[in-house]
N, C-alpha and C positions, 0 to 999 in steps of 0.2 A: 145701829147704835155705834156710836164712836166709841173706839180702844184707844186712845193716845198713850194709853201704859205701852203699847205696842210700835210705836215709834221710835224709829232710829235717825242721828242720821246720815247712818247708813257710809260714814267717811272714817276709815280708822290713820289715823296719820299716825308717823315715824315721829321719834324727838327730833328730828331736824325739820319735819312738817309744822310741829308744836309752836318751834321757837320761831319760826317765818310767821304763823297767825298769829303769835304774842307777842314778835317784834312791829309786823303791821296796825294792831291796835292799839299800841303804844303810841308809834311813829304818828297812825292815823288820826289818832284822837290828836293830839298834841301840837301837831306840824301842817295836817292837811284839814283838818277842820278847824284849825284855830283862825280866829279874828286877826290876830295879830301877824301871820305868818303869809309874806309876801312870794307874788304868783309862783315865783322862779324856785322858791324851795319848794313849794306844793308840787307842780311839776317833779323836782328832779324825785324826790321822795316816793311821789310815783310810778317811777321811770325805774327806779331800782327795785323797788316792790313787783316790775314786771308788765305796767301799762304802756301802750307804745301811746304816746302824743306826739300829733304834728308839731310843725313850727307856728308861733305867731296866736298859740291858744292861751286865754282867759280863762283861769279861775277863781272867781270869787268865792268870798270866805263864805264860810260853813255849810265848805265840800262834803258832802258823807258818800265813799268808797265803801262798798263792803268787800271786794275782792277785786284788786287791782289788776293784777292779771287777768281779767277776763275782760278788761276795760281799751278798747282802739279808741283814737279820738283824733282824724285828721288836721289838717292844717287851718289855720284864721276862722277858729272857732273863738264862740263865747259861751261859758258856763257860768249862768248867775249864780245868786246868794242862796245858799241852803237848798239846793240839788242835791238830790241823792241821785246815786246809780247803786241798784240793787243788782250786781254782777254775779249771782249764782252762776249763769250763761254769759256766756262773749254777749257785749255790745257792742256792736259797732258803730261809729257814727263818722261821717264824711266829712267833708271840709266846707267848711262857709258855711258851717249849721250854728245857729242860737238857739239854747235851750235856755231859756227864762227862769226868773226867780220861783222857788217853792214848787219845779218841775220834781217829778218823781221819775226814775226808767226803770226797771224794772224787768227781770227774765227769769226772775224764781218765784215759781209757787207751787201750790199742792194741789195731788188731785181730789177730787169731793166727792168721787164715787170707792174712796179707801178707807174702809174704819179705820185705821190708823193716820189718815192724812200724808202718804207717801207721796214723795217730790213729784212735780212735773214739772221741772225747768224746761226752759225753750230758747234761744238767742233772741234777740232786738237787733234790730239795722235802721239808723235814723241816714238819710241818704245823702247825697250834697245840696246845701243851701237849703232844706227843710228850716223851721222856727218852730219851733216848741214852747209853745205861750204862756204866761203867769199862769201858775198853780195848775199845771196841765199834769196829765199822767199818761206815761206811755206801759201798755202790759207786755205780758209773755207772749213769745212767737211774733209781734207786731212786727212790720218793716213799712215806715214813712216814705213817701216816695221823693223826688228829687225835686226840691220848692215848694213844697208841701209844709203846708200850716196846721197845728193841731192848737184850736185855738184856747183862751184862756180857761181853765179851771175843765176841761175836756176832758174825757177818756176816754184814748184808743185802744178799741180791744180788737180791735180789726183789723187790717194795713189797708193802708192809705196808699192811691195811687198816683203817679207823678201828676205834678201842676192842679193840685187838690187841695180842700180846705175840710177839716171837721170842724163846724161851727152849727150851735143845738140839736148835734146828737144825728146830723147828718152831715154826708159827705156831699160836696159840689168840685166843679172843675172851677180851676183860675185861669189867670191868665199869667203865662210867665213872667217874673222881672224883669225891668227894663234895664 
């Protein structure tokens, strides 16, 4: 039987911890997921919050960061509209990757064998030139391999190995880009 009276979680922050998560979801909500808020301040916004981005990345609006520091993001990337990065864990992502609109990534979750639902976070690594297709979701622990396609509305709960497709829930080899 589940205790969730029994959950914690388990993070006791400083008041200088406090005002970093209350000035980030402020900052977050307002600046980095807003419609109106052009790529260069989303960027910098997240760059002081602690994300390292390459040069030459696209973010479209209605970004959701949950923890920016745990978030790498290479060079001549593209981040469509209404991405989330669920950054409990570092993700990494490489350079010349596109992650499609209403993609999800994902490195935190719980495990199911805890009455109480105790964390099991894991990192994610989306590698270089991967595409991560409309409404795709990438989970905990995954690593995408290098040109590797996880295609629309997918879930990987696997890792995907280089010059690969998940497409109906199975994996196939491609052929590299030309």
């Amino acid at each position: 039987m589940r205790k969730l009276s029994n959950f914690g979680s388990g993070a006791r922050r400083s008041g200088r911890e406090s005002l970093v998560f209350l000035s980030w979801f402020l900052l977050g909500t307002f600046l980095v997921n807003s419609f109106f808020s052009p790529n260069f301040v989303k960027r910098r916004v997240l760059i002081i919050f602690g994300a390292r981005i390459g040069a030459r990345v696209v973010l479209r609006r209605g970004l959701n960061v949950h923890f920016p520091w745990n978030l790498d993001i290479g060079d001549d990337c593209w981040i469509g509209e209404n991405v989330w990065f669920i950054s409990h864990e570092r993700i990494k992502i490489g350079s010349n990757v596109c992650i499609s609109q209403r993609s999800i990534i994902c490195s935190g979750s719980h495990d199911y064998r805890s009455a109480s639902l105790e964390y099991a976070h894991k990192p994610v690594e989306i590698k270089d030139g991967a595409w991560i297709c409309l409404d795709a979701k990438v989970l905990p622990g995954v690593t995408i391999g290098e040109c590797s396609v996880v295609s629309s509305g997918e879930i990987a709960r696997k890792s995907l190995p280089d010059y690969s497709m998940l497409v109906g829930g199975q994996v196939r080899q491609i052929e590299p880009p030309k």
